[in-house]
Structure formats: C-alpha cells, structure tokens
C-alpha positions, 0 to 999 in steps of 0.5 A: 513484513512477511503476509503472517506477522502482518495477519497476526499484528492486525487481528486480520486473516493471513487469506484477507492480508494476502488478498489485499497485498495482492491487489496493492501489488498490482497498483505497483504500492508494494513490492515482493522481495525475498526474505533473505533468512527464509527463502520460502517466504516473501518480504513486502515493502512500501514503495515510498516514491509511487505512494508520495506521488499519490499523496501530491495528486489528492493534495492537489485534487483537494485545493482544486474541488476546494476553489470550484467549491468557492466559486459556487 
C-alpha cells in the first residue's frame, strides 16, 4: 500500500504512518518497491518470511518462560 491509503484507512497522519514505515523498513519487516502505475510514489510490502521468523522466536521465547515459570 502506498504511505497515503494506509494514513487515510487507519485515521492516522501520513507524518506518523511514514515515521513508522521507516523504522519497520529498518527492522527489514518491509520492503519499498515502486509503484509501477505512479512512478513518483513508493508501494510497501510485508516481508511475510522475516515476520514468521519473529512469530516462531516469541512462540519459542513463550514455551520457554512458561517452563522456568513452572518450575518456580
């Protein structure tokens, strides 16, 4: 999605959403790409692998505290 589509169907500022995609860019969850039919605006996508290898971490992260948490 471009940066205004997502400000104006969340109700959020376009200089908060480009703020946050910025720094979602930088954690390498997102990734710029042109918009093909507007060349002088920038697409977003999700990048689906990096953000299931997260999700596993805190699963993992979770069953561990849940075991120490047992065994106090």
């Amino acid at each position: 999605m471009a940066p205004r589509d997502i400000a104006r169907g969340s109700e959020i500022p376009l200089r908060t959403v480009t703020f946050a995609l910025n720094k979602l860019i930088k954690q390498n969850l997102l990734r710029k790409v042109p918009h093909l039919m507007d060349m002088r605006k920038q697409l977003y996508h999700l990048d689906t692998v990096r953000i299931s290898a997260i999700e596993n971490d805190i699963d993992r992260l979770r069953i561990i505290a849940r075991t120490h948490m047992r065994a106090i």
